[in-house]
Legacy VTK file of the C-alpha trace (Angstrom):
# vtk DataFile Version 3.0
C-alpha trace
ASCII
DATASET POLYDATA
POINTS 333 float
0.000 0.000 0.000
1.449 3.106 -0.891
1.061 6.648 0.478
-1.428 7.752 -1.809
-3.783 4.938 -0.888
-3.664 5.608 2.592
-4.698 9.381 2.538
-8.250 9.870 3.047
-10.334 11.646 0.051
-10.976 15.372 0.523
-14.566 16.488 -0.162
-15.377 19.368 -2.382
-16.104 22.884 -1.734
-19.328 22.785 -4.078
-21.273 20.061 -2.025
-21.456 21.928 1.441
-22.474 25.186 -0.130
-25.563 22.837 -1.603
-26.348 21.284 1.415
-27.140 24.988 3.223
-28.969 26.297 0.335
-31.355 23.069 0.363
-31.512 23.770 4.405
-32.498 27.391 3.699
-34.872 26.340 0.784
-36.613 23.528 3.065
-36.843 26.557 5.747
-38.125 29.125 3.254
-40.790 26.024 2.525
-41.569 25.495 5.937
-42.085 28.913 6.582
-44.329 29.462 4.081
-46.322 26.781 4.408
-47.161 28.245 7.836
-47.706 32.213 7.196
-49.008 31.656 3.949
-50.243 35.813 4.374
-46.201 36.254 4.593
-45.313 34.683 1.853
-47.600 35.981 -0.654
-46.282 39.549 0.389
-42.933 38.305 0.164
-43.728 36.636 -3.584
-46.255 39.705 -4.046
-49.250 37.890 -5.111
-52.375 39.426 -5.083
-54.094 36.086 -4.182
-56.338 36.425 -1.362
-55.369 34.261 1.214
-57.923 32.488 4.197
-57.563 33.885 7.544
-56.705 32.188 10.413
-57.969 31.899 13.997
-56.028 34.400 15.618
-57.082 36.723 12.995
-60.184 36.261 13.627
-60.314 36.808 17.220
-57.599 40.359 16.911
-60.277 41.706 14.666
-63.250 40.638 17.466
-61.118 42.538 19.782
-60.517 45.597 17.887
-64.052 45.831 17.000
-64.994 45.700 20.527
-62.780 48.064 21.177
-64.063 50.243 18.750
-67.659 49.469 20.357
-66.030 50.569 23.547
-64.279 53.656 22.330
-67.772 54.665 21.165
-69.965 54.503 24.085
-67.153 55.836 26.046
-67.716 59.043 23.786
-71.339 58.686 24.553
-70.911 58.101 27.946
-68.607 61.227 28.361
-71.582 63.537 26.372
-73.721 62.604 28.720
-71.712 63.499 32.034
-70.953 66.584 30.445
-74.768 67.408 29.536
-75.595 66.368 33.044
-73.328 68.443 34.716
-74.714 71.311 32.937
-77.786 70.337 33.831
-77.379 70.361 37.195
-75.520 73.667 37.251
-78.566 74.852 35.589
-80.913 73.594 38.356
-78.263 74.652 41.094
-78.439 78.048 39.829
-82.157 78.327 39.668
-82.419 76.428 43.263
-80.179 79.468 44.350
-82.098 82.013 42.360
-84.838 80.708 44.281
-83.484 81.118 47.669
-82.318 84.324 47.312
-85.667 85.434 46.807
-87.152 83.780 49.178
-84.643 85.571 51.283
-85.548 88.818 49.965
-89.035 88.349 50.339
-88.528 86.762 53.996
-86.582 90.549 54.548
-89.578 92.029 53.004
-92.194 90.356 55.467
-89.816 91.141 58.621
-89.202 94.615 57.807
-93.184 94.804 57.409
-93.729 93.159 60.576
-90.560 95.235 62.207
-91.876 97.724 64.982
-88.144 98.711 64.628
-88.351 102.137 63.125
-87.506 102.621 59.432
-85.113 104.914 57.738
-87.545 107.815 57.540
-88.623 107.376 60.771
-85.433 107.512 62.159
-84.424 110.449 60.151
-87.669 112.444 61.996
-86.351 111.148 65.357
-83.019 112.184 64.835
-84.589 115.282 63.735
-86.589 115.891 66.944
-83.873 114.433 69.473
-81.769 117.729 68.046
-84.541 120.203 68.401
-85.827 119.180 71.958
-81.811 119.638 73.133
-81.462 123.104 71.228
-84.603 123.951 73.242
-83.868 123.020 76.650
-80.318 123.973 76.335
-81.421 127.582 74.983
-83.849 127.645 77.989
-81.515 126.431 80.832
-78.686 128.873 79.616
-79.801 131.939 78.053
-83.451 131.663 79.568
-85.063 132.455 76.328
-88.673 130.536 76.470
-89.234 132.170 73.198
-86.320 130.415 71.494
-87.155 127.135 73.148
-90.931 127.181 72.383
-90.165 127.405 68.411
-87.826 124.610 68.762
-90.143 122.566 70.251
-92.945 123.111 67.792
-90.617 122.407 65.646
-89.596 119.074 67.325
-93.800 118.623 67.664
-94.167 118.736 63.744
-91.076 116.269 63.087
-92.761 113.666 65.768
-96.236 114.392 64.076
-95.287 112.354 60.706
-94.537 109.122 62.885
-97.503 106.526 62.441
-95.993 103.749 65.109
-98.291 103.880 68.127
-95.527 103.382 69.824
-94.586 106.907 69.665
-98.594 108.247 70.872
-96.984 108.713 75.055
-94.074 110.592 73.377
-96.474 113.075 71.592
-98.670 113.537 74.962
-95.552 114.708 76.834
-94.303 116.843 74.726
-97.864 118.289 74.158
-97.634 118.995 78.004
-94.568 120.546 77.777
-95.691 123.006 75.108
-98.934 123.999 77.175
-96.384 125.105 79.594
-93.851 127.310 77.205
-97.730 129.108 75.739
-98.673 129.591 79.280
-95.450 131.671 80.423
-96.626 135.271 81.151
-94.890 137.969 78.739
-90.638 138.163 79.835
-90.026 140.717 81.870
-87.029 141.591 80.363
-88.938 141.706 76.717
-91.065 145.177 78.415
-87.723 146.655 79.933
-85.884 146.498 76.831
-88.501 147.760 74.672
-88.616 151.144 77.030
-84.749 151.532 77.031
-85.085 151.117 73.250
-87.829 153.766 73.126
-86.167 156.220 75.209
-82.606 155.782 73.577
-84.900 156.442 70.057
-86.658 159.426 71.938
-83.496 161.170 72.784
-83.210 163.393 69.435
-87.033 164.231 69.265
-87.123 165.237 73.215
-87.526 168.934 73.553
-84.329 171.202 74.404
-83.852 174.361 76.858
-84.380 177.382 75.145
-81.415 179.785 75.935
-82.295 182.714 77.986
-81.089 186.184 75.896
-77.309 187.025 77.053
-76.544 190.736 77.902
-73.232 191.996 78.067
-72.348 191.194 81.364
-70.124 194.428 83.253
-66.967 194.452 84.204
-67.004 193.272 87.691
-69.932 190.345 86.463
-67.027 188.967 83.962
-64.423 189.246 87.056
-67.193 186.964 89.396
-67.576 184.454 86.887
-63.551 183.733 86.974
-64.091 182.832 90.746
-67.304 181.465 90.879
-69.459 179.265 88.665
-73.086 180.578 89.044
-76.141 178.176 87.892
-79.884 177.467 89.098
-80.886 174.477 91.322
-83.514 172.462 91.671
-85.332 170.531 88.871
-84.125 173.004 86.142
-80.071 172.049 86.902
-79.155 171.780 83.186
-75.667 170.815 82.070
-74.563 174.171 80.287
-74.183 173.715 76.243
-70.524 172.913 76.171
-71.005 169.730 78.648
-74.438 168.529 77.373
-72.414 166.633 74.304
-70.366 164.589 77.220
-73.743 164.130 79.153
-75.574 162.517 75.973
-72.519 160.327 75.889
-73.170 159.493 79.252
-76.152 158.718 79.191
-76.337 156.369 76.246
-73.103 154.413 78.178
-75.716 153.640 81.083
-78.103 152.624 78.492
-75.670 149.936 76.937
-75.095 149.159 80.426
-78.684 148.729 81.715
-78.833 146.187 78.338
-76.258 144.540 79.396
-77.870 143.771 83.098
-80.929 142.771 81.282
-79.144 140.580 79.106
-77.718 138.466 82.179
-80.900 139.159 84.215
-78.683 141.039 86.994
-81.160 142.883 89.007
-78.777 145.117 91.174
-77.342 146.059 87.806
-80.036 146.863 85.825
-81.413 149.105 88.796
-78.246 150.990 89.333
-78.005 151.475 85.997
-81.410 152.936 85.776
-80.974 155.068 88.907
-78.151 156.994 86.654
-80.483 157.341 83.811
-83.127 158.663 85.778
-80.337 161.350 87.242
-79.226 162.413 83.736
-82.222 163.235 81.891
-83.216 166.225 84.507
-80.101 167.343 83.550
-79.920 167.168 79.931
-83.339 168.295 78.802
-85.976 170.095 80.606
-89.431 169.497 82.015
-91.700 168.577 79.509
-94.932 166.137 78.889
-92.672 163.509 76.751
-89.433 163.633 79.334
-92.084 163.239 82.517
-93.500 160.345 80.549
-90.420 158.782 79.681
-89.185 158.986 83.714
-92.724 157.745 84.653
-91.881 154.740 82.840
-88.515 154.179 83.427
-89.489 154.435 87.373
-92.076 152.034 86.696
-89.383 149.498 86.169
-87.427 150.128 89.141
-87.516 147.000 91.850
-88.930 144.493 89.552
-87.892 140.898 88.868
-86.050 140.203 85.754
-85.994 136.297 86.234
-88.736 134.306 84.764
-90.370 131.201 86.451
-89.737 128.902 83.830
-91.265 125.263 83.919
-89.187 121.884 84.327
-88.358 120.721 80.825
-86.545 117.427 79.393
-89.146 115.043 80.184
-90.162 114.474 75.748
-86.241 114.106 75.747
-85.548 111.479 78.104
-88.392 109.543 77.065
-87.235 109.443 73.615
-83.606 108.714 74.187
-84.799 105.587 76.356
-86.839 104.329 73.510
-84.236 104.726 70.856
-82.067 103.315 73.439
-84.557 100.030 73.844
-85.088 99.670 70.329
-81.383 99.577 69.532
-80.641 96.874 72.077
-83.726 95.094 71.008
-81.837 95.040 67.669
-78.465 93.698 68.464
-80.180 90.963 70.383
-82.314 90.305 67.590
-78.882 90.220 65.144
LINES 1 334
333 0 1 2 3 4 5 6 7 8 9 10 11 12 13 14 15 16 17 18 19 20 21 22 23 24 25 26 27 28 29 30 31 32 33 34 35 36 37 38 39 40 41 42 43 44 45 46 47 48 49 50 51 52 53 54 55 56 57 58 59 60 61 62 63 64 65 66 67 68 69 70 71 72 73 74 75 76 77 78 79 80 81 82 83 84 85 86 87 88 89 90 91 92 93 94 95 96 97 98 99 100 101 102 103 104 105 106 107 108 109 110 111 112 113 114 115 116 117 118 119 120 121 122 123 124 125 126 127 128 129 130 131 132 133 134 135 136 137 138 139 140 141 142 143 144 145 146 147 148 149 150 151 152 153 154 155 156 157 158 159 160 161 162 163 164 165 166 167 168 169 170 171 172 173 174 175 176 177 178 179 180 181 182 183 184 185 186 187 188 189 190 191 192 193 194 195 196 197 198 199 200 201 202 203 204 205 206 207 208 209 210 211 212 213 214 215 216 217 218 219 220 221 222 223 224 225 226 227 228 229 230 231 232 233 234 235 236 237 238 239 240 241 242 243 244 245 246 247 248 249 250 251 252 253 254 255 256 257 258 259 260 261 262 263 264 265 266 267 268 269 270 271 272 273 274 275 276 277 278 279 280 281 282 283 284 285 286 287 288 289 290 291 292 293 294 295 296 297 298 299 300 301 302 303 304 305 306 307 308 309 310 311 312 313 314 315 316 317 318 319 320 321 322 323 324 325 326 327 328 329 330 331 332
């Protein structure tokens, strides 16, 4: 045996590249045999090809799903119409309420004895006047001042229609009786004659000079020493002085005002005690001076103050109801 025979035969290069491309043929086969859908793309035939099982059941499922999708969309329409539905019928239950609210305010205020805007405008109205008039009365005495105010005060109260207000009305009709039935103010007459006299002073006859002769030489030499003038009743200021005795006089005039003004009787008579002094003095006797001292004496020793009644009663009363009524409020609130 040689060499050569005992080498084993080599096999060709051809026959193994055959053998893989019958495996990948008999693959290819296979695999078309089983996705035959696969295979007709890949060969791109046209033929329509049956479908299989699974097929059958993704397209149940995606139609289902479509089913799903669908009255998921009609399931979201109607939550959306029904919530604005209900915000419709929440809006008109609210509407609702609020006027039953407003017409539940409407009954109360109706039924309210609590006093309204315009009556509490008139009460506010007559609380002011009643304390202008008792304050004019207690500090300047002036009845006349406080009797207008509380007419006034009477007419304000007058518009009220709560009978609540009826004892209010009766004591301040009380208190009015009493300001008419004052008697007249002293000080009213007193004034009016100082007022007439101080008027009558230009109109009130004057002395009428006596004719001067040319008085002699020792005359003129007497009347350097000594001042020579009647007495009695007729003791008038001489011409030059009668300008400082007007002045005078109207001075105790302001001042007998003044007395009256503050109701000082000591005053006002020792102011009228110079008044009666100066007018002898400054005019002489006549029908219209002896008439004015007649009246001026008249007034001499009589009482300035005035007996003025006990007021505030309408006041108080109203303050406590206003008072009442407010509390009766808060409690209320």
């Amino acid at each position: 045996m040689t060499d050569t025979d005992a080498t084993p035969p080599r096999s060709r290069p051809g026959g193994a590249w055959l053998l893989a491309a019958l495996a990948l043929a008999a693959a290819a086969l296979a695999a078309w045999q089983s996705a035959p859908r696969l295979s007709a793309w890949w060969t791109g035939s046209a033929e329509q090809v049956e479908p299989s099982p699974l097929d059958d059941r993704l397209a149940a499922i995606e139609r289902e799903l479509d089913g799903l999708r669908q009255r998921l969309g009609q399931l979201d329409r109607r939550v959306a119409d029904n919530a604005a539905t209900q915000r419709v019928l929440r809006d008109e239950v609210l509407g609702i309420g609020e006027r039953a609210a407003l017409l539940e305010e409407s009954v109360a205020r109706l039924a309210d004895p609590l006093p309204r805007g315009d009556h509490a405008l008139r009460l506010d109205e007559a609380e002011l006047l009643l304390a202008i008039g008792l304050q004019r009365l207690q500090l300047a005495g002036d009845a006349a001042a406080a009797l207008r105010a509380y007419a006034l005060a009477e007419n304000a109260l007058a518009g009220l229609d709560d009978p609540a207000y009826i004892s209010l009305r009766q004591t301040l009709a009380q208190e009015l009786a009493a300001l008419r039935a004052l008697p007249e103010d002293p000080r009213l007459r007193a004034a009016g004659e100082l007022d007439a006299l101080e008027a009558a002073l230009d109109s009130l006859p004057l002395a009428t000079p006596a004719p001067q002769t040319e008085p002699s030489g020792v005359a003129r030499l007497i009347s350097r020493l000594v001042e020579v003038r009647p007495s009695g009743d007729a003791d008038l200021l001489a011409p030059g002085d009668r300008d400082l005795g007007l002045t005078a006089l109207r001075l105790e005039l302001a001042l007998a005002r003044g007395a009256l003004e503050r109701r000082d009787r000591n005053g006002f008579d020792a102011a009228l005690a110079r008044i009666l002094a100066w007018l002898p003095r400054l005019y002489p006797p006549s029908p219209a001076r002896d008439d004015r001292l007649q009246r001026l004496q008249a007034l001499q020793g009589r009482a300035l103050e005035l007996d003025l009644p006990v007021l505030g009663s309408t006041l108080d009363q109203l303050r406590q109801q206003r008072g009442n009524r407010g509390a009766r409020r808060e409690n209320g609130a």
